[in-house]
N, C-alpha and C positions, 0 to 999 in steps of 0.2 A: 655578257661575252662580247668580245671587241676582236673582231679579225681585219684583214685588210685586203685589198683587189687593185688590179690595175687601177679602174673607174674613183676609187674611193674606198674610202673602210665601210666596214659591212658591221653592223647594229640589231643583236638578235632582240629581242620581243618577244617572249611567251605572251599566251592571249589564253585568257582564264585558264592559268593553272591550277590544278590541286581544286580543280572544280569552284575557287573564288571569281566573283566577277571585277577581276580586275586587270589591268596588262604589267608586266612587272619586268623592266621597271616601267615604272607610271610615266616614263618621261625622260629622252634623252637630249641630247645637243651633236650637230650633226654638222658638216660643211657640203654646202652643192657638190655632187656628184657620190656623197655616201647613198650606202643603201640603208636601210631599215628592213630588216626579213624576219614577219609577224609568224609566228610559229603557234598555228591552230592546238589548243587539247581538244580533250573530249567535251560535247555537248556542242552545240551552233551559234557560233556569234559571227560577225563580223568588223569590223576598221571600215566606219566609214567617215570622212572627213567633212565638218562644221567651220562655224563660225566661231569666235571665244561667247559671243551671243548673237541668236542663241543658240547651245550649247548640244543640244540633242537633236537638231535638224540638218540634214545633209545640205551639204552644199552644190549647186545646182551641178557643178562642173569639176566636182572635188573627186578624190580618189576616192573609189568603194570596192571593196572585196565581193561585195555579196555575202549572203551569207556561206557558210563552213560550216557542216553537220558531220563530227569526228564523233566515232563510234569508239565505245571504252576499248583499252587494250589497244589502239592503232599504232604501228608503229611501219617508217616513218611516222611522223605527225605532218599532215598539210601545210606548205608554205605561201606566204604572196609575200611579194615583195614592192616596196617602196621605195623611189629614186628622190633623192631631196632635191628638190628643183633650188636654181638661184633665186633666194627670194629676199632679198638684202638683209640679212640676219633676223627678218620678221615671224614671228612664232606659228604654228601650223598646228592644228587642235583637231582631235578624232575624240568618236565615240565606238560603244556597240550598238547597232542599230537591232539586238533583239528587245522585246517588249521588256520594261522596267528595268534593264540595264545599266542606260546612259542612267537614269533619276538612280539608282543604287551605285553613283557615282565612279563608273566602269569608261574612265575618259582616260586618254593621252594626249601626247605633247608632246613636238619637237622645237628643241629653242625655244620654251617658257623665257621669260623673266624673272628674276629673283621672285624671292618670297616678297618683301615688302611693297611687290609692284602691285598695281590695285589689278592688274590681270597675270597674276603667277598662276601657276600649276595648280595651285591649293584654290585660287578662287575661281580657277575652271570648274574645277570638282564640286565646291560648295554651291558654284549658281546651276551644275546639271543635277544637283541634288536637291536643292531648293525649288527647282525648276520641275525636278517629280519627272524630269523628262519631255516635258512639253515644254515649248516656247510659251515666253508672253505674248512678244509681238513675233508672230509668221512672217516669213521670208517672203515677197510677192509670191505669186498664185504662178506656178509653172503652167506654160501651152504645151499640150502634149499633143502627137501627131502620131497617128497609124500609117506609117508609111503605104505610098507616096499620096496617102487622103490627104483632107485638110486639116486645119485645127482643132482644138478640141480644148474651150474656154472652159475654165470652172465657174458657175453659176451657185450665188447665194440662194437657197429658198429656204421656207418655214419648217421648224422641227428638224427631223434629222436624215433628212434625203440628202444624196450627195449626185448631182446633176451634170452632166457633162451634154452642153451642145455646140453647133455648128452649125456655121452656113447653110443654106438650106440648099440641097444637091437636086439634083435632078432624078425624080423617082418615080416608082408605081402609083397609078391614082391612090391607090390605100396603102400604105404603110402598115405593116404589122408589129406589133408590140409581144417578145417573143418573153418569157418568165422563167431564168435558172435559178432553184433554191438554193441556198450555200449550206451545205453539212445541216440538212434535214434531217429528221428521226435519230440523232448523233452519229451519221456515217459519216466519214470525212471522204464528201466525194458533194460533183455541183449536179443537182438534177434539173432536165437531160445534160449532160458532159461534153455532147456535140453537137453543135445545130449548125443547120442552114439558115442566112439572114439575108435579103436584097435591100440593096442601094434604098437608105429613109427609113430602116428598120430600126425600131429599137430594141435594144436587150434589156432587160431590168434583172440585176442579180438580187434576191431577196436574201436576207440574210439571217438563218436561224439560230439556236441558241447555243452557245460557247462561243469562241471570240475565232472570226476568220477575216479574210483578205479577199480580194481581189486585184489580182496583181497580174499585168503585162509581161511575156517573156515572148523568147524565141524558139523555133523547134529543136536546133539544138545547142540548147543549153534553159531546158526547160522550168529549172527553180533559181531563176537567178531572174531580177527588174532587169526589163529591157529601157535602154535610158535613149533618148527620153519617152518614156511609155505612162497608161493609164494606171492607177495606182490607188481603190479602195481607202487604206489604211487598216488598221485594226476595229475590225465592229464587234466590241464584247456584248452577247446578247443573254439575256438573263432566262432563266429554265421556264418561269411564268410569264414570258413576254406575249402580248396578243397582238401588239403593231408593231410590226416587223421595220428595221429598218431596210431599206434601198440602196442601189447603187446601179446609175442608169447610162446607157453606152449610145449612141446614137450610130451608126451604118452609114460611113458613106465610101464605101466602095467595099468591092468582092477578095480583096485580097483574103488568103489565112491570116484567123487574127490565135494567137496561143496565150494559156493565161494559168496561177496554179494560185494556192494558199501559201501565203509566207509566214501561218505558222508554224512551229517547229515541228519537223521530220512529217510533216502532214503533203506535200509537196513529194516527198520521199515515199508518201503512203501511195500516190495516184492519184491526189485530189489536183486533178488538173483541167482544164476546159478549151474547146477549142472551136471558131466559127467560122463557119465556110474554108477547112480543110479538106484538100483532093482526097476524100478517098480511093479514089482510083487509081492512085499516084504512091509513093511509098513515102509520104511523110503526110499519113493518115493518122488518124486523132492515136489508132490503137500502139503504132512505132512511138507515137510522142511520148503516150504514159509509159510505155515499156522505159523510153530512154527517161524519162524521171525517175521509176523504179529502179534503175540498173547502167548510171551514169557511166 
């Protein structure tokens, strides 16, 4: 469908119709100041914008929807819209950022290249599907910041700890080392859900079996990445697992920090977390998951 507006003609997108994971169409052509307006089905994906490679990892500063969890029978269906920036006629490439989507070749395009170009439309798709979804080579390593804290480096270590440290702040003689389990016993919830942490504390999320997140938001807008924010990824954990994998948070200041699972409709359940929230205050841990249950 092709309408038109003051600003520019306006470029509808359905996004997994007919419950296929694909945007349809796969790919249009568009001049600075069109729109592009991605019209959500049922089930949760989102648009969020990459590189041509590679192909399934967000771009540090690119356009993201977030995810979009449409409940069958919705009608409306959810919109977000995209403004095509001037970008001298250079091509602009999205994926779905839910798990094995992009790799099931669930990409878009505005202003591809023809087919015979060695980066068309078709060999976007073939390298996010070759690619299974994952990069070869990663995008540098983002610094994420807990506002107005400090940095927050990613650090290599052995096996499958995923480590975030920092400067070393100013703290209590002993630091404490506080333990939330992620969807223990298969509930989808973080045990405890709310803690109190000071300044040199760390959190260690452990993570149990089925595949969850650890994912930064805000309190309100509690299942959406806060950008630029801390960010797990997906830890698929297996039913016989006895070494758990990690994912370790360092404290350096008392701000609220809010946090949920970005797998699907599990966010939506109340599997949410949240450290050193006022409860005394109304945007206490219990208003945050209500406003994730009940957006």
């Amino acid at each position: 469908m092709l309408a038109t507006s003051v600003s520019g003609a306006i470029l509808d997108v359905n996004v997994g119709p007919n419950a296929l994971l694909v945007y349809d169409p796969p790919f249009v052509h568009a001049a600075p100041g069109d729109i592009v307006r991605f019209h959500f089905n049922p089930k949760n994906h989102t648009v969020t914008q990459s590189a041509f490679d590679p192909p399934c990892v967000g771009l540090a500063d690119g356009f993201r929807t977030g995810f979009i969890p449409v409940a069958p029978d919705t009608n409306p269906l959810p919109v977000r819209e995209f403004h095509v920036p001037d970008n001298n006629g250079a091509p602009l490439w999205f994926y779905c950022g839910q798990t094995a989507h992009c790799g099931s070749g669930m990409v878009f395009a505005i202003n591809p290249p023809a087919d015979h170009d060695p980066q068309s439309f078709q060999a976007f798709r073939d390298l996010a599907i070759a690619r299974n979804g994952t990069a070869a080579v990663a995008p540098p390593a983002p610094t994420y910041t807990l506002a107005p804290g400090p940095h927050y480096t990613p650090t290599t270590v052995p096996n499958h700890y995923a480590v975030y440290t920092a400067p070393a702040p100013t703290h209590a003689v002993a630091p404490k080392e506080h333990r939330i389990l992620v969807g223990a016993d298969g509930q989808l919830a973080y045990s405890p859900a709310n803690i109190t942490a000071a300044v040199g504390d760390t959190v260690v999320f452990e993570f149990r079996p089925k595949n969850h997140t650890v994912t930064q938001s805000s309190f309100h807008n509690p299942c959406a990445p806060l950008e630029p924010g801390f960010k797990s990824g997906f830890q698929p954990v297996a039913a016989d697992t006895t070494d758990f994998p990690t994912f370790r948070l360092q404290i350096n200041d008392t701000a609220p920090i809010w946090g949920y699972c970005g797998q699907v409709n599990h966010c939506q359940s109340g599997m949410v977390f949240s450290i050193n929230a006022v409860e005394s205050g109304p945007n206490n841990f219990a208003a945050f998951q209500q406003l994730a249950k009940h957006p």
